[in-house]
N, C-alpha and C positions, 0 to 999 in steps of 0.2 A: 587307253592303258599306257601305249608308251610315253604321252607328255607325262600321266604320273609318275611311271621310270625315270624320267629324264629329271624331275623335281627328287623323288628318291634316291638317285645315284650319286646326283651330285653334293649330298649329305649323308658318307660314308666315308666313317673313319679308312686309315691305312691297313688295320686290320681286320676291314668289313663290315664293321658293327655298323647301325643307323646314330647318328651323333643327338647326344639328347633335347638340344639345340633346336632340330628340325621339327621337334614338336609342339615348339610353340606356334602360335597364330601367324606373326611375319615369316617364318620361313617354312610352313609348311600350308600354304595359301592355297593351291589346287588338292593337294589331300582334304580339306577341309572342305573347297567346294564340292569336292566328287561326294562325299559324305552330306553332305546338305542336300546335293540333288537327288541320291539315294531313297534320303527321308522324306522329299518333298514326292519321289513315287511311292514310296510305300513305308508312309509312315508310319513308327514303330507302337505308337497307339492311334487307330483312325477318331477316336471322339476323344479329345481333352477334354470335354467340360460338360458336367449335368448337373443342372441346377433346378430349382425350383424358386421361383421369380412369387413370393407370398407376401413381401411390405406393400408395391405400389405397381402400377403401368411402368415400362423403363421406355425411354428411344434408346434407340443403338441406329448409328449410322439411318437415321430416317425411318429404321420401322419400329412402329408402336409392339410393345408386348406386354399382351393383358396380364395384371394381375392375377396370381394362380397355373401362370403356365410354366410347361418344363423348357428349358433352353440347354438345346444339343450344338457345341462347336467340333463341326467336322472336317477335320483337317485333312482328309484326306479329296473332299472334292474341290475344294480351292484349292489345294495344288495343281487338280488336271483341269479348273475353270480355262478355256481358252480366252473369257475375257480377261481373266487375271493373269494367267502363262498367257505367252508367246509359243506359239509349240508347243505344249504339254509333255507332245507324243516321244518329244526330242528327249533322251537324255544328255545333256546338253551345264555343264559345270560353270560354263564359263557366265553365264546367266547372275552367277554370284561374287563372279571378280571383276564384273566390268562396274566402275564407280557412275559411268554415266548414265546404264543403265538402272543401278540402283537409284540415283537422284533420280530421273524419271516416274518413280512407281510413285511419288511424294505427293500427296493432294490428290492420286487415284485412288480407286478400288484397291488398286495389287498392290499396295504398301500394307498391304493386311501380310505379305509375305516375310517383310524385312522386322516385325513385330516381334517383341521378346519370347512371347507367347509360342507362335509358329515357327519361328527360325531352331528354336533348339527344343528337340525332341524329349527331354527331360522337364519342362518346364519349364521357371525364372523366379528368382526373388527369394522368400523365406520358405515357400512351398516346394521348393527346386528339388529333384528328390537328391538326397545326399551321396549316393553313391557313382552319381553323373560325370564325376572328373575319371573316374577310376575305369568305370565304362569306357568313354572318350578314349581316351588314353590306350586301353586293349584295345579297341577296334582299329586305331589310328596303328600302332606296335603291327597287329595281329595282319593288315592291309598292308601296310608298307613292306613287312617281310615278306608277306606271297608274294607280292610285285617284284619285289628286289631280285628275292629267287628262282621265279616261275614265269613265263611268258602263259598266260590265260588266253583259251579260246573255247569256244563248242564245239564240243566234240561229233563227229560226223561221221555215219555209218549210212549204207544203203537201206536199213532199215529202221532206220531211227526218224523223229520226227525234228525236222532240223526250223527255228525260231527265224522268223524275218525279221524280229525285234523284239521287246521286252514285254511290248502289250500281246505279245502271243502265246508267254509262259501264263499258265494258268495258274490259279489263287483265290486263293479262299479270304473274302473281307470279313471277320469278326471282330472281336475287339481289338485283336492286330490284322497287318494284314499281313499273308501266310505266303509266299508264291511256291511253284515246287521247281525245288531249283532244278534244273536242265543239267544232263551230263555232259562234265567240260571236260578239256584236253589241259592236261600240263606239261609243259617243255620245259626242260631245266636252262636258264640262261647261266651262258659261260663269264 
């Protein structure tokens, strides 16, 4: 939270505002990744694709699929594949700024991560759904303001059930996946 702070504050106007500026891709590069790793735990629909496969046999990366069959992409277990993450368990942003690490994934498995398709939660192309920038755009606004103004933490009481990590919040996978958010603490930063 704080290196996002530290990318947030320093893209604010004289008069507090966030400058519109920071929204773009170059200078808002760790807000973007924290948002990618987000979605790559719990991504905002776990199955993009159901098809039914009725002209011929297809290959796809080496396996045959019979004519007639349904074909389910589900995004959300190649996210937490350990042969495809490093970590999974981590949530861990910087996975998506490091250039060296992306070249790496190139001619593997896990380049299925850097994929138009999986990298952005809305889609790609002419099927993109249309309201995808407008989304972005709040979530990115709606994120960087809590941050700006709020110091976030879990909130902790003697009788509360306190998380040792993110795989500890409980959640429900359906056609999203749902988690229940945990009760946080907000401090107001000066």
């Amino acid at each position: 939270q704080e290196e996002l702070f530290k990318e947030i504050s320093s893209n604010v106007t004289t008069d507090g505002h966030l400058t519109e500026e920071y929204f773009s891709k170059a200078n808002s590069a760790y807000l973007n990744a924290v948002l990618r790793e987000n979605h790559r735990i719990t991504p905002p629909i776990a199955l993009n694709l159901t098809k039914e496969n009725v002209m011929d046999e297809i290959e796809i990366h080496g396996e045959t699929i019979p004519k007639q069959s349904m074909v389910i992409c589900d995004t959300r277990s190649v996210g937490m594949d350990p042969a495809i993450v490093p970590e999974p368990n981590a949530f861990d942003p910087h996975r998506w700024l490091d250039v060296e690490q992306v070249k790496s994934r190139k001619g593997t498995p896990a380049e299925v991560l850097d994929h138009p398709l999986y990298r952005e939660p809305f889609s790609a192309g002419a099927r993109k759904c249309p309201g995808s920038r407008v989304a972005n755009y709040e979530a990115k606004i709606m994120l960087s303001q809590l941050v700006l103004d709020w110091k976030i933490s879990l909130a902790s009481t003697d009788d509360e059930n306190i998380y040792e990590s993110w795989r500890d919040v409980p959640y429900f996978n359906g056609l999203t996946v749902q988690p229940t958010v945990p009760k946080l603490k907000f401090e107001k930063r000066e």
